[in-house]
PAZAPA-4460 file (N, C-alpha, C; in steps of 0.05 Angstrom, whole numbers, plus 32768, in hexadecimal, padded with zeros to 4 digits):
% residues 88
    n_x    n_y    n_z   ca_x   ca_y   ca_z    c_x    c_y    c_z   seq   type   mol
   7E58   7561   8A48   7E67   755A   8A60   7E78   7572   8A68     1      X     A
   7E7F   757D   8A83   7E86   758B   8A87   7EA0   757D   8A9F     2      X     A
   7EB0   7592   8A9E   7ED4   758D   8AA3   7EDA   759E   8ABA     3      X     A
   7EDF   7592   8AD6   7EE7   75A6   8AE6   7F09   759D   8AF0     4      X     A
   7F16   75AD   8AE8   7F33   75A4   8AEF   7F42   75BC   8B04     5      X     A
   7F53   75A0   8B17   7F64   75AE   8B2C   7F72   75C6   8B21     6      X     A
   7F76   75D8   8B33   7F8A   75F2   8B32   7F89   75F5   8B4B     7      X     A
   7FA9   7602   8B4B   7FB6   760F   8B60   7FB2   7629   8B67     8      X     A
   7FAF   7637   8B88   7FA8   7651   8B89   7FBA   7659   8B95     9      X     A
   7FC6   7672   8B80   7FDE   7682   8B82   7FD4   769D   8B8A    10      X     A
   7FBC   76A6   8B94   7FBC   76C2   8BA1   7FA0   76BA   8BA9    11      X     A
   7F95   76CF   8BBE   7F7E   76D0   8BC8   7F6C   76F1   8BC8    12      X     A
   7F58   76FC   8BC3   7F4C   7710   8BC5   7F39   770E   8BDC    13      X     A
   7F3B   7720   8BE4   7F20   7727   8BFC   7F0C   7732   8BF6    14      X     A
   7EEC   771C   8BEB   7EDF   773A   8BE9   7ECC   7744   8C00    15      X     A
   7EBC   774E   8BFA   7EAA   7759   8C15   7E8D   7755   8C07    16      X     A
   7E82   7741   8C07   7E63   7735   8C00   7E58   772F   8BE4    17      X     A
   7E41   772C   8BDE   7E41   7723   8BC5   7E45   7730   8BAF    18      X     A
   7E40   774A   8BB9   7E54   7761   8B9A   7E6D   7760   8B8E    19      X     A
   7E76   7751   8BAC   7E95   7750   8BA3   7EA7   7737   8BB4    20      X     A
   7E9D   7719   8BA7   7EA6   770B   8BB3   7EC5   76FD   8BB7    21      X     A
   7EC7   76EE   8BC5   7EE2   76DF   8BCE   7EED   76D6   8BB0    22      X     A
   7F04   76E2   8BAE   7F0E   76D3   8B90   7F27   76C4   8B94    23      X     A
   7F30   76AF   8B88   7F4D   76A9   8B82   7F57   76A5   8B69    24      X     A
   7F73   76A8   8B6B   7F7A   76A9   8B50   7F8B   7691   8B4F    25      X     A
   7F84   7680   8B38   7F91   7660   8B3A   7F9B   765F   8B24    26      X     A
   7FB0   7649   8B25   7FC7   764A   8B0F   7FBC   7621   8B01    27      X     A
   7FC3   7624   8AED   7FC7   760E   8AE9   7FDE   760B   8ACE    28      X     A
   7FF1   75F6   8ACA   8001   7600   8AB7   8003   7615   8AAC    29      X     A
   800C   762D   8ABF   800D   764B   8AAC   7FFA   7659   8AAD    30      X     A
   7FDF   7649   8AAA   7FC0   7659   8A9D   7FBA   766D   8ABE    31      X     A
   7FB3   7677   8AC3   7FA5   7687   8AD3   7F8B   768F   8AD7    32      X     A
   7F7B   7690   8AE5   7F5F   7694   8AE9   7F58   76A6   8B01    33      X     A
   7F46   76B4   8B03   7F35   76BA   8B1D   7F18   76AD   8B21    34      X     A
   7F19   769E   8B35   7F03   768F   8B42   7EF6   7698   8B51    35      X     A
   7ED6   7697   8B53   7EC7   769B   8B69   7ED0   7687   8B80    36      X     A
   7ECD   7691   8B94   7ECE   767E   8BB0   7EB3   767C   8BBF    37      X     A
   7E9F   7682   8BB1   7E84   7683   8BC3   7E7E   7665   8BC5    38      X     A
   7E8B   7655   8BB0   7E75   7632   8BBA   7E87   7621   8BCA    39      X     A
   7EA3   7625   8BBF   7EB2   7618   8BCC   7EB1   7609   8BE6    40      X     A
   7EBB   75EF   8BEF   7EBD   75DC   8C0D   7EC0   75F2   8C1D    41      X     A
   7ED8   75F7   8C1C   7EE5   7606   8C36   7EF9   761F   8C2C    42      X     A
   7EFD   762D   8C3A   7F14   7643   8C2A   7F23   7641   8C23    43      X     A
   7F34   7642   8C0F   7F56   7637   8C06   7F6E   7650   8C10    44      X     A
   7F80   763F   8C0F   7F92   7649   8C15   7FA3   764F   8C01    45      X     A
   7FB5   7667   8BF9   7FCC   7659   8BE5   7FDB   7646   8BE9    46      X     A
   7FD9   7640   8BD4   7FEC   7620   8BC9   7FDA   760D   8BCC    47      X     A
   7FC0   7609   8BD7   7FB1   75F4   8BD2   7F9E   75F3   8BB7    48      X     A
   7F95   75E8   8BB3   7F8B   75D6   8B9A   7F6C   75D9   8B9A    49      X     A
   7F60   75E0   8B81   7F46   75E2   8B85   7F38   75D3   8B66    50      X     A
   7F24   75CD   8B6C   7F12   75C2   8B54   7F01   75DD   8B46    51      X     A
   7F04   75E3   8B2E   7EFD   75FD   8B26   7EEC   75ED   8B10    52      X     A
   7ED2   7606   8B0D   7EBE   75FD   8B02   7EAF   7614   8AF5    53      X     A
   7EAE   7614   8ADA   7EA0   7633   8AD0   7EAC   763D   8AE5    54      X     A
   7EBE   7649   8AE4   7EC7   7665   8AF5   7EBF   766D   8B1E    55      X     A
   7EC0   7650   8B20   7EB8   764D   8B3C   7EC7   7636   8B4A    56      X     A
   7ECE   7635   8B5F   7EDC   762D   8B68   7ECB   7615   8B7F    57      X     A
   7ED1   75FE   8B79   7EB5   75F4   8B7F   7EBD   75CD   8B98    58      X     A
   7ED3   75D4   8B98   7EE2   75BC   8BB1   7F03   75C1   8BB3    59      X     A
   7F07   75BB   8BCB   7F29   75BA   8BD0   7F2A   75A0   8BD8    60      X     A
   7F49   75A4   8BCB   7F57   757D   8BC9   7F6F   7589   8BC7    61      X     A
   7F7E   756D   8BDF   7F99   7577   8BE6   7FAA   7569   8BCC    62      X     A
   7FC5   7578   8BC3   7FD8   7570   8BB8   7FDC   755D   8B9F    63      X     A
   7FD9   7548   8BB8   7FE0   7524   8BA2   7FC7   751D   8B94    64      X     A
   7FAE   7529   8BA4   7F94   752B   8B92   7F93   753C   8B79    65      X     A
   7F9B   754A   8B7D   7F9F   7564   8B63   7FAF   755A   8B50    66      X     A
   7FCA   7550   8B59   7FDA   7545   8B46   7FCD   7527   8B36    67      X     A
   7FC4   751E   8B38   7FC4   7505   8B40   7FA6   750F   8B1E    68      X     A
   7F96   751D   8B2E   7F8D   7526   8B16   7F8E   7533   8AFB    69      X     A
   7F9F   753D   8AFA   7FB0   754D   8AEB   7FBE   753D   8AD9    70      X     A
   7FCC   7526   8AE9   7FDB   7513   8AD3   7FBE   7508   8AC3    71      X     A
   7FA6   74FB   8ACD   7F9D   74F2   8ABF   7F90   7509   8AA2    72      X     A
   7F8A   751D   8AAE   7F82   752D   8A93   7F9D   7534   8A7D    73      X     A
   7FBA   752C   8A8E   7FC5   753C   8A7A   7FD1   751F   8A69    74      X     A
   7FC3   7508   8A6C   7FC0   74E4   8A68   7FB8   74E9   8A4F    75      X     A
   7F96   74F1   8A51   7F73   74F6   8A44   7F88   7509   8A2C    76      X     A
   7F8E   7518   8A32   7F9A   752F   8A21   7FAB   751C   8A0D    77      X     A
   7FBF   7515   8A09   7FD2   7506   89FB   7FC4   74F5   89F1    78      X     A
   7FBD   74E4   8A03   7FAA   74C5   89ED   7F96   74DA   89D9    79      X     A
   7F8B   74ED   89DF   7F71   74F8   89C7   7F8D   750F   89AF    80      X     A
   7FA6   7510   89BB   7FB5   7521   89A2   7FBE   7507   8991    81      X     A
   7FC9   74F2   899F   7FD2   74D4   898F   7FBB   74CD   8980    82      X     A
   7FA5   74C9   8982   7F8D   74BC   8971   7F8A   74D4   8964    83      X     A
   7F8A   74F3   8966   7F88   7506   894C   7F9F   750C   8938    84      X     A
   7FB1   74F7   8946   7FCE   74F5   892E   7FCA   74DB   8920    85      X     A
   7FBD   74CD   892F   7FB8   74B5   891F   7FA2   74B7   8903    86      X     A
   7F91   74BB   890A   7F78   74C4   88F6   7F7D   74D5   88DE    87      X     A
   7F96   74E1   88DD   7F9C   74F4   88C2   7FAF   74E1   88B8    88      X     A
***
């Protein structure tokens, strides 16, 4: 199964074709990344929210969608550290 989770884009690159494509750099708690922008919906802007995927940037979703997702993984996260505290 594979995991594509929201991040936020805190800078933008320009590239000029496929040698050197459109990148952003997205934040998510702290972590940092540079993303391709070649599959992406539509272009992002900073501060909007993107679905990142292997290192590609692959739908935009506004805000309360991003968050909204976020709580649930950081939900998934805790219930699977509670059941690996439980089991020892």
């Amino acid at each position: 199964m594979c995991l594509a989770i929201p991040m936020q884009v805190v800078a933008i690159k320009e590239g000029d074709g496929l040698l050197a494509p459109a990148l952003a750099v997205v934040d998510a708690d702290g972590i940092r990344r540079e993303v391709r922008l070649d599959l992406v919906d539509r272009q992002p802007e900073i501060g909007d929210y993107l679905i990142i995927h292997a290192g590609f940037a692959i739908h935009c979703l506004d805000a309360a969608e991003a968050q909204a997702s976020l709580r649930l993984l950081q939900q998934m996260a805790a219930a699977i550290d509670r059941d690996a505290g439980e089991e020892t």
